[in-house]
C-alpha positions as CSV (number, residue, x, y, z in Angstrom):
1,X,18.7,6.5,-32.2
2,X,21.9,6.0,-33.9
3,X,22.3,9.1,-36.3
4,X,25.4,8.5,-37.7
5,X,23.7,5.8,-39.7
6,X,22.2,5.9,-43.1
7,X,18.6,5.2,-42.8
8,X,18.8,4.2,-46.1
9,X,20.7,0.4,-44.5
10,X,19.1,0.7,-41.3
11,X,16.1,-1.7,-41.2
12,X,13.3,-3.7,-38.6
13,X,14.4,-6.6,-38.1
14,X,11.1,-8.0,-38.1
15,X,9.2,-6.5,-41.0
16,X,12.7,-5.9,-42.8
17,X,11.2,-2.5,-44.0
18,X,14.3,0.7,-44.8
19,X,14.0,3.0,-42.2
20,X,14.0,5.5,-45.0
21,X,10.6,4.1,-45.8
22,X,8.8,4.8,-42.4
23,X,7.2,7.4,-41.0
24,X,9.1,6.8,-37.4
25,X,13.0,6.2,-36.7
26,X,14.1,2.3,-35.8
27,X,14.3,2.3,-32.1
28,X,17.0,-0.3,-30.2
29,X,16.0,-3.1,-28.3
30,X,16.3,-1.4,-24.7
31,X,17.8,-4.5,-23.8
32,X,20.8,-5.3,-25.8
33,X,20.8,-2.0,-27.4
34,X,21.6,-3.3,-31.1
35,X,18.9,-5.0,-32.6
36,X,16.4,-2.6,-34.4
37,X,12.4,-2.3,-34.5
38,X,10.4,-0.3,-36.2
39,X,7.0,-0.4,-33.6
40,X,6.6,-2.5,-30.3
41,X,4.3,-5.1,-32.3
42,X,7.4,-5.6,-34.6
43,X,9.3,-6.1,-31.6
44,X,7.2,-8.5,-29.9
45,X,6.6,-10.6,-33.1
46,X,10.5,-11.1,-33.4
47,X,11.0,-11.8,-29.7
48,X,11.0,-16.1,-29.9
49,X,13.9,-15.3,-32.5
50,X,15.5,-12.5,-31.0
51,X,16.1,-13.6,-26.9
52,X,19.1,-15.9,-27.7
53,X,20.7,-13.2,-29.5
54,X,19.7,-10.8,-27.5
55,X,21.1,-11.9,-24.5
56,X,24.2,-12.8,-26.6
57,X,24.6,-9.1,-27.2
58,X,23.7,-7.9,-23.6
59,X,26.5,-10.5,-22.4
60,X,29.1,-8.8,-24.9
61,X,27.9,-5.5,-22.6
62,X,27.9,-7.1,-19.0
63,X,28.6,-10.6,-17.0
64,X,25.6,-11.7,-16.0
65,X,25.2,-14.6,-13.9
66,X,24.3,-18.2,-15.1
67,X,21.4,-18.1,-12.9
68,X,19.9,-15.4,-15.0
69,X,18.9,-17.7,-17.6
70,X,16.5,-19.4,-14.7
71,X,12.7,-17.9,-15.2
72,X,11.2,-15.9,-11.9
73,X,9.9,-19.4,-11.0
74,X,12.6,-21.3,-11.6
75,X,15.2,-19.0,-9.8
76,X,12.1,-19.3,-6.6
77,X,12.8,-23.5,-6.7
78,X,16.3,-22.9,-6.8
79,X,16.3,-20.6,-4.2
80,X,14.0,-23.1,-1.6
81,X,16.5,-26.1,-3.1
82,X,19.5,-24.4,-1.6
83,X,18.2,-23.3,1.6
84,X,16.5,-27.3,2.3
85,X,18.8,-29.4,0.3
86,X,22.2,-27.5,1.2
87,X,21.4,-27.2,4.5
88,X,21.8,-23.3,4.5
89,X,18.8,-22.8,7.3
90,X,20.0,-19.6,9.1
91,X,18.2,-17.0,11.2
92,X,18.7,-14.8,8.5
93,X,17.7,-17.0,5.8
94,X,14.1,-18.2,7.4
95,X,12.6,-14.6,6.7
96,X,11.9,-16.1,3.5
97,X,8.9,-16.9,4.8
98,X,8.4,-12.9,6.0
99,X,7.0,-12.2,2.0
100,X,4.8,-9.9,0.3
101,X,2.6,-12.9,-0.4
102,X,1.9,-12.3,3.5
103,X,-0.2,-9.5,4.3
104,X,1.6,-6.4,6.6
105,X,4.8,-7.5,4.3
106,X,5.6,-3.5,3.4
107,X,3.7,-2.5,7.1
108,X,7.0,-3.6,8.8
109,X,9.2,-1.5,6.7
110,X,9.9,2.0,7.3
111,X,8.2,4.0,4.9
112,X,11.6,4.6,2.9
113,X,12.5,1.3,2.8
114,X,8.8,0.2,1.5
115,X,8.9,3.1,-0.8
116,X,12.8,1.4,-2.1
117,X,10.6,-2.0,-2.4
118,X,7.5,-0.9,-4.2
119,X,9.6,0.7,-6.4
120,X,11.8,-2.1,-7.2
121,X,9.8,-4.3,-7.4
122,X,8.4,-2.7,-10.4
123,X,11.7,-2.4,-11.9
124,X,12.6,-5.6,-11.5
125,X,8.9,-6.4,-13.0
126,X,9.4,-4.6,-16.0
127,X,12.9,-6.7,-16.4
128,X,11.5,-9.6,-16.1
129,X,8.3,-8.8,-18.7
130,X,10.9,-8.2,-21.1
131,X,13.3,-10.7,-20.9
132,X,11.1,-13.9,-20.6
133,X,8.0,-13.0,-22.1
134,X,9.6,-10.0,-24.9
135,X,7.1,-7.4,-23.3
136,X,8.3,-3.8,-24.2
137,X,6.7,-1.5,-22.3
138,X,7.6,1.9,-20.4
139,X,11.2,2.1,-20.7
140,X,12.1,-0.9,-22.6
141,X,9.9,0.5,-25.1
142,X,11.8,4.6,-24.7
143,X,8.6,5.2,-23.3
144,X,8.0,8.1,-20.2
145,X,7.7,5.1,-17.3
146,X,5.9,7.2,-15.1
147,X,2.5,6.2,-16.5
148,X,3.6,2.8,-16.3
149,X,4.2,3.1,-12.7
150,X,1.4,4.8,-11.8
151,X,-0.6,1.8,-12.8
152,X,1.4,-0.3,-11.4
153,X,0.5,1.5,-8.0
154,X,-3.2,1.4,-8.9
155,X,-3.0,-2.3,-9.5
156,X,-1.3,-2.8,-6.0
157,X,-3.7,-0.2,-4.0
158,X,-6.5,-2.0,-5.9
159,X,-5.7,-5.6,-3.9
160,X,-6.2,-4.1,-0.6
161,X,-3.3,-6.4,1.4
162,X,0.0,-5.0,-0.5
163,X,0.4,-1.2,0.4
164,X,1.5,-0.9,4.2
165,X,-2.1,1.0,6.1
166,X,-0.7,4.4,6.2
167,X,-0.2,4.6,2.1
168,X,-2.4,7.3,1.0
169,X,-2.6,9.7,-2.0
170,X,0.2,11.7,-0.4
171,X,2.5,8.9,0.5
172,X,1.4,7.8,-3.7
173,X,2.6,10.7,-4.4
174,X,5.7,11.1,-2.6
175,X,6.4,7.4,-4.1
176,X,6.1,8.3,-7.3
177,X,8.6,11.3,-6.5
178,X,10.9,9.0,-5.0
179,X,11.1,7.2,-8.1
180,X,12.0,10.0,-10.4
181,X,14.6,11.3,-8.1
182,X,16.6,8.8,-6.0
183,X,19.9,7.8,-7.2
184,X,19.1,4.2,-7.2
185,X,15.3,4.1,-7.0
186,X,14.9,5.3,-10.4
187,X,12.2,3.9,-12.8
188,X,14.4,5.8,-15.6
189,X,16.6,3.1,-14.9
190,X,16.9,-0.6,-16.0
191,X,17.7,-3.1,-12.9
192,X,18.6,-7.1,-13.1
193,X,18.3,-9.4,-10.5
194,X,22.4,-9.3,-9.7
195,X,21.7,-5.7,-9.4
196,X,19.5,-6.6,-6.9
197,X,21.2,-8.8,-5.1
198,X,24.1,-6.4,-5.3
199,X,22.3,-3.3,-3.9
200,X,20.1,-5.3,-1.1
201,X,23.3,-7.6,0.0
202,X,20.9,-10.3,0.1
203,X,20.3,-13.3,-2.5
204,X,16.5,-13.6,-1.6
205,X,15.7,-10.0,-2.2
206,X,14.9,-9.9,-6.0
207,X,12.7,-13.5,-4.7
208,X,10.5,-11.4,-2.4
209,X,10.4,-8.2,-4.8
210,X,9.0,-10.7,-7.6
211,X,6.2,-11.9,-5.1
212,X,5.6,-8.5,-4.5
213,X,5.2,-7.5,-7.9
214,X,2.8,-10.6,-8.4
215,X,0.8,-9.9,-6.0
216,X,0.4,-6.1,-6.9
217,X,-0.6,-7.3,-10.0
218,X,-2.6,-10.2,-9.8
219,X,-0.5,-12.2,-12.3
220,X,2.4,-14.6,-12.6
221,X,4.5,-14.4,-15.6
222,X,4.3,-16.5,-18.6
223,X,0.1,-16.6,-17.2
């Protein structure tokens, strides 16, 4: 929250009521970090309006890439398109097909490594909620994420064929620990997709992370 603001001007810029007249304080759009909303349902309702500016004001903050205007699905075609069409096929490359959606996916990792994905893949998740379908939730909403996450992890332990066979309550734990306490594997954190690709060295990453997260929760976006 802004204090050195009157809440007298301050207002939701979906209900258009005075901060003054609320019993909460306006809270930013996590995203861009200048529009203001009084409650998440405020937020939501003003979404359709609000993403073109609101990626107009993140872009005033960073550089994104054009390809971040491409939906999870989208980016996936464009993705495949390169690798066929361009004639891209490397050794490297064909592990594309070596994704979550595959069972044993996370099995082959070393624990910290499927611990970095798991992890990510929820970030990127919550990213992605927010900026295609205006879902605040967990951080995006200045919420504790750690709930968030946790049922995240009960969604993917619930589908049987995500977690690797040695994740247990301990490893969940130890996980969940992780993600409050790594330098980059932080769910305190926002992450985008170049972020991703920056971190990982690798354009396909934040591809197999979204399967990932799809599969852990048993939806696509957008569904």
């Amino acid at each position: 929250m802004d204090s050195s603001t009157s809440t007298d001007t301050r207002v939701c810029n979906s209900c258009k009521k005075l901060e003054s007249a609320l019993p909460v304080f306006l809270k930013r759009c996590a995203k861009c970090q200048t529009t203001l909303y009084c409650s998440r349902d405020c937020q939501k309702a003003d979404w359709k309006s609000h993403k073109k500016d609101c990626s107009r004001n993140q872009g005033a903050r960073s550089s994104p890439s054009s390809s971040e205007a491409l939906n999870p699905d989208s980016q996936r075609m464009e993705d495949m398109f390169r690798i066929f069409c361009l004639g891209t096929v490397t050794s490297d490359t064909l592990n594309i097909f070596s994704t979550p959606l595959r069972p044993g996916y996370l099995g082959r990792l070393t624990e910290a490594k499927a611990f970095a994905a798991i992890i990510d893949s929820y970030r990127l998740r919550k990213d992605d909620e927010y900026k295609y379908n205006g879902d605040a939730s967990g951080l995006y909403n200045e919420e504790d994420p750690l709930p968030d996450f946790r049922h995240f992890l009960t969604q993917a332990e619930a589908c049987g064929d995500v977690l690797p066979s040695w994740w247990n309550q301990q490893k969940r734990r130890a996980c969940e620990r992780l993600a409050l306490s790594d330098q980059w594997c932080d769910i305190n954190c926002a992450v985008e997709k170049s972020d991703i690709m920056e971190h990982y060295g690798d354009r396909l990453m934040p591809m197999r992370l979204r399967m990932l997260a799809e599969r852990a929760t048993g939806s696509h976006l957008g569904l």
